[in-house]
N, C-alpha and C positions, 0 to 999 in steps of 0.2 A: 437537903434532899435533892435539888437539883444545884449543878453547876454551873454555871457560865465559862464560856472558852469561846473568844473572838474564832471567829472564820479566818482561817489562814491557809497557806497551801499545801499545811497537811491534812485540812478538815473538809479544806469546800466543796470536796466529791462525792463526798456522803452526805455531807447536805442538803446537796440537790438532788438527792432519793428520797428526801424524808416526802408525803405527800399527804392533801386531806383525802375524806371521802365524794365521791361527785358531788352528792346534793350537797354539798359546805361549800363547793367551787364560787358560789354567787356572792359567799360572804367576804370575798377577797377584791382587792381592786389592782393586787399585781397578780399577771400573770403565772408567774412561777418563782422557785425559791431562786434559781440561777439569775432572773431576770431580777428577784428585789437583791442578790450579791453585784450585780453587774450596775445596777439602778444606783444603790446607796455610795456607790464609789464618786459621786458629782454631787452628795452632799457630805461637808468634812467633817460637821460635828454632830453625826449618826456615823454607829458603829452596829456592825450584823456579830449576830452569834450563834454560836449552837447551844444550845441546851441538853445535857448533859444529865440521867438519873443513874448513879455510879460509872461504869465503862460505857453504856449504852447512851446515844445520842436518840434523843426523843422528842426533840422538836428547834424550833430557829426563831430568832429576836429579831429586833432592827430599834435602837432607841438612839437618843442621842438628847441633846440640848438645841430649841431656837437658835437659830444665828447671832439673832438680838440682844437676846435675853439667857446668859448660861442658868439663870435659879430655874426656870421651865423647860420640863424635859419631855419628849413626847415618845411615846413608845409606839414608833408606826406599824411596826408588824410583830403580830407573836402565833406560832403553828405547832401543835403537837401533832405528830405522826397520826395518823390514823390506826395504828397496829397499839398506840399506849396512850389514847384516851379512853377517858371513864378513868384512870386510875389518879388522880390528883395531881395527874403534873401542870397543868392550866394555871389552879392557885398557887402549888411550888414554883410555879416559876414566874410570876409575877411578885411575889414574896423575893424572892433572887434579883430580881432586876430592880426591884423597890430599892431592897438592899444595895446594889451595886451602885445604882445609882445616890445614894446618899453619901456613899464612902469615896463617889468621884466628884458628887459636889455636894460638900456640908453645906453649901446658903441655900441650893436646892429647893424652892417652895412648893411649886408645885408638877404638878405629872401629870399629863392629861393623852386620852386614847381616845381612836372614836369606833363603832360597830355599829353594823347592819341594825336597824331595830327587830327586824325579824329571829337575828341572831340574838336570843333568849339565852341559850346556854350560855355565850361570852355573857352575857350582862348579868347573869348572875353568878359568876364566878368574879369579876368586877365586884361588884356590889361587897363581894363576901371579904373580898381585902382592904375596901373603905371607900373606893371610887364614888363619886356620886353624879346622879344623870343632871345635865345643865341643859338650856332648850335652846343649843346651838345645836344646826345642822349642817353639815358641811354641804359640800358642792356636788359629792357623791351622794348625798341622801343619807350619811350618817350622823348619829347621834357623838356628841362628844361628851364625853366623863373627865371630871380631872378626882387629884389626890390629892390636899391640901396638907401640905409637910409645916413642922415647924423647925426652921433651916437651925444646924446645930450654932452652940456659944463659942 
């Protein structure tokens, strides 16, 4: 249902139109889509993308692997357009990046995110594809979730 398609320099213009709605602004801690494509470029093993539901672009990723550690992958940003949420692209496209992520790295154990705790809707769209809350907080004030994979044979 959704696709995955790296940010490249046919894509990263429309990218940076995709946007949320005000009141969701507080749940972000980049500025904008432009500033997290221009941002991710000083980190090598996070990769930006668009997301994809047939021709239409409907929202932008940003995942990649720790430095440290390629089996833990962290997915620092994920945005559905304001114009095509409520229609299931949040869990299709966390479903897409679980995926993508598994077939880039089969030892892959685990995936972890983090969200506003106010931000209810991410956490239960989380929830719904198997994430579970840990009582880590980050430095933002966010809660962090992981996905405990069992890395392929």
């Amino acid at each position: 249902m959704i696709r995955l398609e790296r940010i490249s320099l046919n894509n990263w213009q429309q990218a940076i139109t995709l946007d949320i709605t005000d009141d969701q602004r507080h749940f972000l801690s980049t500025p904008s889509i432009l500033y997290a494509i221009a941002e991710v470029q000083f980190y090598p093993t996070y990769t930006p993308y668009a997301l994809f539901h047939h021709e239409t672009m409907v929202g932008f990723a940003v995942f990649g692997h720790l430095p440290d550690s390629p089996t833990k992958w962290w997915i620092a940003l994920l945005i559905i357009d304001h114009r095509h949420q409520g229609k299931g692209y949040g869990r299709a496209a966390l479903t897409a990046i679980i995926t993508s992520i598994q077939e880039q790295a089969p030892n892959c154990h685990e995936i972890a995110l983090s969200y506003k705790p106010e931000n209810t809707v991410a956490e239960r769209i989380y929830l719904s594809v198997g994430f579970e809350k840990t009582d880590e907080i980050d430095e933002h004030g966010q809660v962090t979730m992981r996905l405990k994979l069992a890395p392929s044979q």
